[in-house]
N, C-alpha and C positions, 0 to 999 in steps of 0.2 A: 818304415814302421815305427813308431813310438813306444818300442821296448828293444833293448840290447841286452844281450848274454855277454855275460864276464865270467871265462874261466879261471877260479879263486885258485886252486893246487892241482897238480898232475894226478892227482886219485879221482877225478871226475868231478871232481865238485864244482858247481857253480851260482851264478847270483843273475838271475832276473830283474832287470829294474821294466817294471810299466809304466806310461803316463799319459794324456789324452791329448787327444791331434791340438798346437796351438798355432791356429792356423790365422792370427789375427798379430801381428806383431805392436811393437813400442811406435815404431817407426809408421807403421797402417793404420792405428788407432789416430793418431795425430791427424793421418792426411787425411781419415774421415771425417773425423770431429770439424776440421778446416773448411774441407769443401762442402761440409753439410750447413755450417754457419754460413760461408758465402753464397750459396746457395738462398738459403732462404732469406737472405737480406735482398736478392733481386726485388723481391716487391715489395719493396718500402723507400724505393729511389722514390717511387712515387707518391710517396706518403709523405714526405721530406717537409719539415714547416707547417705539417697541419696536426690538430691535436689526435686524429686517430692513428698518426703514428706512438702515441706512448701508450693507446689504447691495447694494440693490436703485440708491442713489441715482448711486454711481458710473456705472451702466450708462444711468442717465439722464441723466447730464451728460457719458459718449463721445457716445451721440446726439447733443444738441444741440450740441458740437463739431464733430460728423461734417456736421453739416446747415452750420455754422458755413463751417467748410474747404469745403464742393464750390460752396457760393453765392460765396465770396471766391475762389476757383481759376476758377469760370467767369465771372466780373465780370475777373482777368486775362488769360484769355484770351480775351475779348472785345474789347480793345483792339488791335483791328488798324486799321490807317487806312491806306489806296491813294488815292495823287496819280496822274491822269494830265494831264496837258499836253498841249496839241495847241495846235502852231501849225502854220504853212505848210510849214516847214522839218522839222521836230523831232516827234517823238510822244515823249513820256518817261513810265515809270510809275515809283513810287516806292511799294514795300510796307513799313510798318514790321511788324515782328513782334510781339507781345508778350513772344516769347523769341525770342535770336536774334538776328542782325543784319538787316539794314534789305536788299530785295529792289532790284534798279534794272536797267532796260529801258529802253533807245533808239533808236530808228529813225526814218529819213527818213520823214514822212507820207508822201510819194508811195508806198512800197510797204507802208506799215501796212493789211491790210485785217481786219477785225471778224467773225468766225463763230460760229455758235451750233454747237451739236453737241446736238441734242433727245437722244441717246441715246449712252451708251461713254464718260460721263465721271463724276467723281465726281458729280455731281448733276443732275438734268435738266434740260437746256436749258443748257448750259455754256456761257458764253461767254470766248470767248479773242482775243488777237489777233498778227496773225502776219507779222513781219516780218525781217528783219536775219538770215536764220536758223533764228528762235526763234519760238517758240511760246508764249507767257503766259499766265495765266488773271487775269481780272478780276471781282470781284465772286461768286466763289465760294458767300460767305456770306447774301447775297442771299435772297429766295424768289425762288421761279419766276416768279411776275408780273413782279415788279423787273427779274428778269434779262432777261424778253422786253423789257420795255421799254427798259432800259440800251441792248440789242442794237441796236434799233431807231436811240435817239440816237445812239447811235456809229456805227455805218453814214452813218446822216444826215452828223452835222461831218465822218468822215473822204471823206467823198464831195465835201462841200459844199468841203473844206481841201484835195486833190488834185489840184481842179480849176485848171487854170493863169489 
């Protein structure tokens, strides 16, 4: 799953880190970019010494720009990373953006409670939480399993952390 729990001190406290599947590495970007360029130069053996090869070639090197740009555009906007903290006192979430500036959420645990919404949110099974106020979203990026589960642990600590 692409979030781990870290217990901060022996009084229950702890620290959620979430972040989204990156399921394309340094190393996979390469072998694509590679084998899609070799790829598409198979049909230009045949073009080899005539002039519709400089005709045809530009439009095969926007593609693999094109392919280039939307893999390195969604490798940046993947780097999204949410803190939450939960101790006795304090719930804090900390969203960095990939653009944008950084997202920040505070509330007394005591009135932080954790809800899923199966249905009326951007993505099924949404989970939020809702305090001071305000209404949050966490773990957006998630699948659906994740997110049931996330739900699940956070109900749990904030249950387990409100209790006096």
């Amino acid at each position: 799953m692409p979030y781990t729990w870290k217990t901060v001190t022996k009084d229950q406290a702890a620290e959620l880190t979430l972040w989204p599947h990156q399921s394309l590495s340094a190393k996979g970007f390469v072998t694509f970019i590679g084998i899609f360029f070799f790829m598409a130069l198979i049909p230009f053996y045949g073009l080899l010494g005539t002039h519709l090869l400089w005709g045809l070639l530009p439009f095969m090197l926007a593609a693999l720009w094109g392919i280039w740009y939307a893999l390195r555009r969604n490798e940046r906007d993947r780097q999204i990373v949410e803190v939450l903290t939960l101790s006795p006192d304090t719930t804090h979430l900390l969203r960095q953006n990939p653009r944008g500036p950084a997202q920040d959420w505070q509330c007394n645990t005591y009135w932080v409670t954790a809800q899923m919404h199966e249905a009326g949110g951007p993505v099924p099974y949404y989970v939020t939480l809702k305090g001071a106020g305000r209404e949050v979203e966490i773990g957006a990026f998630l699948s659906e399993e994740e997110r049931k589960t996330l739900y699940l642990e956070l109900s749990d600590r904030l249950r387990l952390l409100a209790r006096p």
